[in-house]
C-alpha positions as CSV (number, residue, x, y, z in Angstrom):
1,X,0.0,0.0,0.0
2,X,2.8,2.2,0.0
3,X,3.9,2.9,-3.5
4,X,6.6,5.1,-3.2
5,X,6.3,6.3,0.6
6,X,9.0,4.8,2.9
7,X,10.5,3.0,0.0
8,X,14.2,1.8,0.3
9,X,16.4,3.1,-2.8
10,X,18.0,-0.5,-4.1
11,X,19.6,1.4,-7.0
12,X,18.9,4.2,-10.2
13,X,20.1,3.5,-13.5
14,X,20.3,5.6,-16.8
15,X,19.8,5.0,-20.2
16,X,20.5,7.7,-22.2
17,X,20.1,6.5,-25.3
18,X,16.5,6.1,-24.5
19,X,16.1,9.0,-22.4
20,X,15.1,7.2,-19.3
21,X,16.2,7.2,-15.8
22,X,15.0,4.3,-13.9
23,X,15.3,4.4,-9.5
24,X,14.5,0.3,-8.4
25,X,13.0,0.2,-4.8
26,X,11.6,-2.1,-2.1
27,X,8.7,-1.3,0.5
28,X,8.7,-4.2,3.0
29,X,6.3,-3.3,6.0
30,X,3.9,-5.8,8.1
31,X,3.6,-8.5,5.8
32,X,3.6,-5.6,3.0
33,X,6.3,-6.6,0.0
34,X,6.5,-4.5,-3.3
35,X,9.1,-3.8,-5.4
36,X,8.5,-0.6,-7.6
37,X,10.5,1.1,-10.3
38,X,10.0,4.8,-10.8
39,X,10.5,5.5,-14.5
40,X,11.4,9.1,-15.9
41,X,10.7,8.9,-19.6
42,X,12.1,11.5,-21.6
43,X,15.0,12.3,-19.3
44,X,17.3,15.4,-19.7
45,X,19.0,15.5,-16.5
46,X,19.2,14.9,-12.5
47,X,21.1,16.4,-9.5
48,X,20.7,14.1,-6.8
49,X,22.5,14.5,-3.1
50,X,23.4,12.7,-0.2
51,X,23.6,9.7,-2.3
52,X,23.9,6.6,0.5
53,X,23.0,2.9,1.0
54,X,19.3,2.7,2.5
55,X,18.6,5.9,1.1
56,X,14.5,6.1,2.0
57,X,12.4,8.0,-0.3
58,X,9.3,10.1,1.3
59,X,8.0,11.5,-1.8
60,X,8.5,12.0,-5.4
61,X,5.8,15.5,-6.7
62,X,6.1,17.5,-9.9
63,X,7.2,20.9,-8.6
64,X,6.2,23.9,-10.1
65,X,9.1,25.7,-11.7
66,X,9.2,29.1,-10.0
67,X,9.6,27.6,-6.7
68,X,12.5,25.5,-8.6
69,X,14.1,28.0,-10.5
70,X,14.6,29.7,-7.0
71,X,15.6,26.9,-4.7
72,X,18.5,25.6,-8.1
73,X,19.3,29.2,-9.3
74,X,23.3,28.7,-8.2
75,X,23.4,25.2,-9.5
76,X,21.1,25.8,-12.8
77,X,23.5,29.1,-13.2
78,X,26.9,26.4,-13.4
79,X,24.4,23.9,-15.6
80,X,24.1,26.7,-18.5
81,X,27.9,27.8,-18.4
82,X,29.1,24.3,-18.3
83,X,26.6,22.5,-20.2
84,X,26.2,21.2,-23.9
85,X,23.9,23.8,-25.8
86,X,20.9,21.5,-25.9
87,X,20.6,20.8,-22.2
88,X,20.9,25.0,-21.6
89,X,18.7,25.5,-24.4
90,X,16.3,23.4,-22.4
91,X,16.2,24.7,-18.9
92,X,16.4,28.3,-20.2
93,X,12.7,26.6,-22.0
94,X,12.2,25.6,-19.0
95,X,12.7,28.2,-16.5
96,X,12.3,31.4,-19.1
97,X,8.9,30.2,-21.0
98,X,7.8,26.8,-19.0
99,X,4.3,26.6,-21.1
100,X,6.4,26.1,-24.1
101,X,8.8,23.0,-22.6
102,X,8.1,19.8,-22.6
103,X,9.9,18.9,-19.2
104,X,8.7,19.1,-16.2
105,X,10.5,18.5,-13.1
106,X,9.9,16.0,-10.4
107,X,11.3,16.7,-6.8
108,X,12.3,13.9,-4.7
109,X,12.4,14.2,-1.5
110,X,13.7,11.8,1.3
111,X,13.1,10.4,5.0
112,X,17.2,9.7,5.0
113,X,19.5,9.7,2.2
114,X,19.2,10.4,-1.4
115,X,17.5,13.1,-2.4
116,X,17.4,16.3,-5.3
117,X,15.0,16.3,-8.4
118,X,15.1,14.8,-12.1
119,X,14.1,16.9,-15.5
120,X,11.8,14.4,-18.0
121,X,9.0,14.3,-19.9
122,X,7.0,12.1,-17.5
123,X,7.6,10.0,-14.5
124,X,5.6,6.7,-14.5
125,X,5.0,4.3,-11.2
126,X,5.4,0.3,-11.7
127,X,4.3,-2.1,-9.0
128,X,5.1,-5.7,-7.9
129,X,3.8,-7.4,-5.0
């Protein structure tokens, strides 16, 4: 019953040939066992921090991008100096004219450990009991 809350972070993989980064998680809880992979379809790019063994995640939400353009304005600023020109081109989309980009950004947030947020198209939920 959880589907993401409380889950333990077993790993996160990339594929960036298909655009896709992929976290792989347990939930195991009085009797309760899932294992659920968190797919973000049409990925650009991630920042994740405090990246540790039994990294818990509390919750995963679409954030609205004034609130992240604020909170990432140092680390978005090194992004767009640093960066290839598509992946500026896209978060200046993104922060500049976000109506007109197709990426949105998902926010994970965490009880211990790993946490930060991910740039895609979509995120997509997949549980096994």
């Amino acid at each position: 019953m959880s589907l993401i809350h409380d889950n333990t972070i077993k790993s996160y993989s990339i594929d960036f040939e298909n655009e896709m980064l992929t976290i792989e998680t347990r939930y195991e809880d009085s009797g309760v066992h899932e294992k659920t992979s968190i797919v973000f379809r049409g990925y650009l790019m991630h920042v994740f921090y405090s990246e540790m063994k039994g990294s818990i995640i509390f919750d995963i939400a679409e954030c609205p991008i004034d609130i992240f353009s604020k909170k990432n304005y140092e680390v978005l600023a090194r992004l767009r100096e640093h960066d290839c020109p598509i992946i500026s081109e896209h978060i200046h989309d993104l922060i500049n004219r976000p109506k007109a980009s197709r990426f949105k950004v998902f926010s994970i947030s965490s009880v211990l450990g790993l946490y930060g947020w991910v740039v895609a198209e979509q995120m997509e939920i997949n549980t096994n009991t």
